[in-house]
C-alpha positions in Angstrom: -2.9 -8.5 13.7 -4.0 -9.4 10.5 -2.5 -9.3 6.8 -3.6 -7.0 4.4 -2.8 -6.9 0.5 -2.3 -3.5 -1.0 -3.1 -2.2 -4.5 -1.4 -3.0 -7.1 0.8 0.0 -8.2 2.0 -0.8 -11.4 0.1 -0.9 -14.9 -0.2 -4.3 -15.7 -2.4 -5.9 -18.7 -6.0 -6.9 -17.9 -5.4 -10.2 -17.7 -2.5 -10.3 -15.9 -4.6 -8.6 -12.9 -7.1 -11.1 -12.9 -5.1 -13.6 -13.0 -3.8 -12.1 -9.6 -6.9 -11.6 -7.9 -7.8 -15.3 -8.7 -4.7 -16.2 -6.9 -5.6 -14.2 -4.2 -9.1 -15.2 -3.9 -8.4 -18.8 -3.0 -5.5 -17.4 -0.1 -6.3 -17.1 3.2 -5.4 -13.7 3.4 -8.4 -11.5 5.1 -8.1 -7.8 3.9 -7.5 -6.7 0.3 -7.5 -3.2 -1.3 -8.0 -2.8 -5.3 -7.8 0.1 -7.8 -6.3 2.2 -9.7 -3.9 5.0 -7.6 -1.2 6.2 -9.8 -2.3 7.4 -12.9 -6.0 7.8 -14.7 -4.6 7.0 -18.2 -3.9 3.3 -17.2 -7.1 2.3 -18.9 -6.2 -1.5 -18.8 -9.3 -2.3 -16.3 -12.0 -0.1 -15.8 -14.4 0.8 -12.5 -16.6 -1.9 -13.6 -14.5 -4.1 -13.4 -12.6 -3.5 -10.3 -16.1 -3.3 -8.9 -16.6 -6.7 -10.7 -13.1 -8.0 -8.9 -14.6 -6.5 -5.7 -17.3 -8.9 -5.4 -15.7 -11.8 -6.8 -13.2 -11.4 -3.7 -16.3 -10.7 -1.6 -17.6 -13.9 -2.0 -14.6 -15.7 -1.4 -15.0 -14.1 1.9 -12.5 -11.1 2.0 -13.3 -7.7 3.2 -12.3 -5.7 -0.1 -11.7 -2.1 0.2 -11.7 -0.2 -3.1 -8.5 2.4 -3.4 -8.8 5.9 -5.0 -6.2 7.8 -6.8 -3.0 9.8 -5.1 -3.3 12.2 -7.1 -6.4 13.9 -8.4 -5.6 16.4 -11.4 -9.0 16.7 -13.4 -12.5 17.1 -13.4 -12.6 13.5 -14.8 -10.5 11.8 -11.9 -12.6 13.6 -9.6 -15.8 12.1 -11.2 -14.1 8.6 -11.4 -13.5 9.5 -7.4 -16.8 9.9 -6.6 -17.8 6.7 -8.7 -15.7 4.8 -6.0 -17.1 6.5 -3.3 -20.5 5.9 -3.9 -20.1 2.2 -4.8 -23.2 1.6 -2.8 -21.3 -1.4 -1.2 -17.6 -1.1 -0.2 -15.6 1.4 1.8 -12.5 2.8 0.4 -9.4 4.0 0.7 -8.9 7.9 0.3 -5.5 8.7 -0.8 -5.9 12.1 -1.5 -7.7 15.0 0.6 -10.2 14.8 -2.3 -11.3 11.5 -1.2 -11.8 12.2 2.5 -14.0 15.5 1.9 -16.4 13.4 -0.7 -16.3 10.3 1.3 -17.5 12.3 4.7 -20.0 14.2 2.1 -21.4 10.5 1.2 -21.1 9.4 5.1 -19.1 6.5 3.3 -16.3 4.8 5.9 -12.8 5.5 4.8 -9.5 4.6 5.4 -7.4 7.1 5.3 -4.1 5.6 2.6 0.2 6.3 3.3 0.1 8.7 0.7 -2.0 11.4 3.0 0.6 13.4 5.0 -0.5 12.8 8.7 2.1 13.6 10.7 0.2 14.0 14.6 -2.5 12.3 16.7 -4.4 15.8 16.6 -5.2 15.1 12.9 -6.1 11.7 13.2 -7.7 12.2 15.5 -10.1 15.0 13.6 -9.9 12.6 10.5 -11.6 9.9 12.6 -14.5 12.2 13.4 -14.9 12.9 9.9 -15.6 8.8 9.0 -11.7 7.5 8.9 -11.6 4.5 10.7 -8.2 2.7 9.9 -4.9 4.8 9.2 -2.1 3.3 6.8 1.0 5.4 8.7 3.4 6.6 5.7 6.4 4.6 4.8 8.8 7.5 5.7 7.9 7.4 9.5 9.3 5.4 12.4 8.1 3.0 15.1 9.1 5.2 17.5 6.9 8.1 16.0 4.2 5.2 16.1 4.1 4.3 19.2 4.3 8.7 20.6 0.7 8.0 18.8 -0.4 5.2 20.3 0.6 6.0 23.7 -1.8 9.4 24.8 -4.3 9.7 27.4 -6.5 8.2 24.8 -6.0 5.1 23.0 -6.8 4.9 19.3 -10.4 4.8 18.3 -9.5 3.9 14.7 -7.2 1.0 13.6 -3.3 1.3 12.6 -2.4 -0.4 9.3 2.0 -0.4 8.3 3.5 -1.4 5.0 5.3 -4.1 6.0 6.7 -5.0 2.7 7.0 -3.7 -0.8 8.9 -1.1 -2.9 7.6 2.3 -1.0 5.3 5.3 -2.5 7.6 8.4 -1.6 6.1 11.1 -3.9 3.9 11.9 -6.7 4.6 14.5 -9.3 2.1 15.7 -12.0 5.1 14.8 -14.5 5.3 11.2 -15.3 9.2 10.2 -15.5 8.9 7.1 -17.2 7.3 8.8 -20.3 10.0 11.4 -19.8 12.4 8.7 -20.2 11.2 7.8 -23.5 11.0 11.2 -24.4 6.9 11.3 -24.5 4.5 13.6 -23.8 2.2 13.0 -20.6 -1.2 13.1 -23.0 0.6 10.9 -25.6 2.3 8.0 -23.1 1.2 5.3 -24.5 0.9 3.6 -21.4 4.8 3.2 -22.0 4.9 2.1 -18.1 3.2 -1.3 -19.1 6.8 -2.4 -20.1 7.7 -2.0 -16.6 5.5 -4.9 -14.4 7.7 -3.5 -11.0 8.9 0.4 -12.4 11.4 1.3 -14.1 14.7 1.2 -11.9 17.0 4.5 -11.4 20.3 4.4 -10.5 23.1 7.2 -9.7 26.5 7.6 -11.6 27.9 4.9 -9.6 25.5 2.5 -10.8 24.2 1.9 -7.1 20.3 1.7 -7.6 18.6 4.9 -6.4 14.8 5.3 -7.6 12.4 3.3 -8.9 10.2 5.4 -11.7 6.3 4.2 -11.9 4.8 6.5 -14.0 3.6 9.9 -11.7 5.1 7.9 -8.7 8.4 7.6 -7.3 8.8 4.7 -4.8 12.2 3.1 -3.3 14.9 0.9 -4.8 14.3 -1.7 -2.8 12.1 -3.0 -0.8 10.9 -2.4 3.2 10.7 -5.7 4.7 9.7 -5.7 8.5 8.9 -9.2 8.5 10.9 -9.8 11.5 9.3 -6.6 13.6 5.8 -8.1 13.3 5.8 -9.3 17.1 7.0 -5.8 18.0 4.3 -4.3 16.3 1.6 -6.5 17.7 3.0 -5.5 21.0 2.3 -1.9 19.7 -0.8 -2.4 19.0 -0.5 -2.8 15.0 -3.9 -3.8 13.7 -3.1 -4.7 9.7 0.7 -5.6 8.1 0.2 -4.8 4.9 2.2 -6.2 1.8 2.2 -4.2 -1.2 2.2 -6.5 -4.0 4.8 -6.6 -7.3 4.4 -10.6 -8.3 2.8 -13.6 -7.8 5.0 -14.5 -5.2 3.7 -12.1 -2.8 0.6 -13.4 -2.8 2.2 -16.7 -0.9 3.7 -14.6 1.4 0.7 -13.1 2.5 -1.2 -16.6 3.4 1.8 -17.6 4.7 1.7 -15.1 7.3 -1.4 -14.9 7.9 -1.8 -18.8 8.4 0.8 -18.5 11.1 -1.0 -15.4 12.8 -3.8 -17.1 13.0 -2.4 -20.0 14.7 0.0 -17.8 16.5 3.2 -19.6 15.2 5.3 -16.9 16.1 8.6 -19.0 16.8 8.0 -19.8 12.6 8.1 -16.8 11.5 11.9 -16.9 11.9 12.2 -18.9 9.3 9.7 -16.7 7.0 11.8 -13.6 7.7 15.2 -15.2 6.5 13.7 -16.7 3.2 12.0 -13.8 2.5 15.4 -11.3 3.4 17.4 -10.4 0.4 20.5 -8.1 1.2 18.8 -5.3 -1.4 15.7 -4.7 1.0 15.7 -1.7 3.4 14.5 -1.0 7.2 15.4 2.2 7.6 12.5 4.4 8.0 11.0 2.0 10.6 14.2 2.2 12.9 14.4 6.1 12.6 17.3 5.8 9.9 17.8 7.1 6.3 15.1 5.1 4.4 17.4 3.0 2.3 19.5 1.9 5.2 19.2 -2.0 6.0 19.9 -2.7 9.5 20.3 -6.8 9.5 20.7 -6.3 13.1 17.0 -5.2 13.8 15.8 -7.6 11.4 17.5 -11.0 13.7 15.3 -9.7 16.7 14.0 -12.5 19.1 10.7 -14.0 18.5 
């Protein structure tokens, strides 16, 4: 198993991002995805220099994988779309059905991102044939649905990637909340979700934390942390863990798994899961339980 490091979801200020990949650059962390996926009018870095981050990352030797938008609304995302895919250099990941019909048009390698509703082997299956060859399996199913996957006649001809840790994508909506929360239009934002470096929280009446509002995308409260079901998953057959980053800090976590992996230290990472565990995060999904639920039962599982 290996570590990947997702995009980053959230608009943050130019320098702020390469600042990040910097940070990441010098990690040993082995896989990384980049791009914009939310929203289009987060101008704050542009293709060129995504591509630009790309290579940099490249030559530090990580296999970089450029990441396309969720959501594809207008003839102008659709062009940026097809800028990624024909990059000339990197694969990508499509996460939108727009991205897997260009990408097999272009004969560029995909994989195929949690925000693509795959929900049976059959279409995987078809989606390998048309160039995927790593899926990312959406946050809201469960191990067990996993492993009915892995377990056919067949085994898997592409490789399985599972967010492992970060807030969770669970919808995209052509209204963008957060500008609806400052009561401003969609074509006049002003990039208002730049305030918000991890969303902008949601809670219910009760004051229990619900949501958390990222422009077009709605993602959990808290975060999934499966740090503890790692040796189960390599037992499943779990190609890439994949963190999806919302600070600095994350980037440690990555190399500090993947340092241990690599030395297959699996007695430490114990110790990882417990400083890493805060009592806000949330296993649910994974164990087949309402997504928010944190089971600290199934997170103290023998190493």
């Amino acid at each position: 198993m290996k570590i990947s490091l997702g995009p980053i979801s959230y608009c943050w200020s130019k320098s702020d991002v390469e600042t990040f990949y910097q940070a990441v650059a010098t990690s040993n962390i082995d896989t990384v995805y980049l791009g914009e996926t939310v929203c289009s009018r987060r101008r704050e870095l542009k293709f060129s220099d995504y591509l630009a981050l790309a290579n940099m990352l490249k030559s530090h030797g990580k296999q970089v994988i450029l990441s396309t938008m969720a959501l594809v609304e207008a003839q102008s995302e659709l062009h940026e779309l097809t800028r990624a895919i024909n990059n000339g250099d990197f694969c990508i990941e499509a996460n939108d059905m727009a991205g897997v019909y260009y990408a097999h048009q272009a004969k560029v390698p995909f994989v195929c991102g949690p925000t693509i509703n795959n929900y049976n082997r059959a279409s995987l299956d078809l989606l390998h044939q048309k160039g995927m060859f790593r899926f990312v399996m959406p946050c809201e199913l469960s191990k067990d649905w996993l492993q009915a996957v892995i377990n056919t006649d067949t085994k898997p001809s592409f490789e399985i990637e599972v967010l492992g840790h970060g807030y969770m994508p669970l919808a995209h909506s052509a209204r963008c909340f957060t500008a609806k929360h400052y009561q401003l239009p969609k074509d006049s934002c002003q990039t208002i979700c730049q305030r918000h470096s991890k969303g902008l929280l949601a809670q219910t009446q009760e004051s229990q934390p619900l949501l958390r509002l990222n422009g077009i995308q709605t993602q959990s409260a808290a975060q999934v942390n499966l740090i503890n079901q790692i040796p189960t998953m390599i037992n499943m057959g779990v190609d890439y863990w994949r963190i999806s980053p919302n600070k600095l800090a994350d980037i440690a976590l990555a190399d500090t798994l993947t340092n241990l992996l690599n030395k297959a230290q699996f007695n430490d990472l114990a110790q990882v899961a417990i400083t890493n565990t805060q009592s806000k995060d949330c296993n649910g999904y994974w164990l087949g339980l309402p997504g928010m639920d944190y089971n600290p039962q199934a997170n103290n599982a023998s190493f």
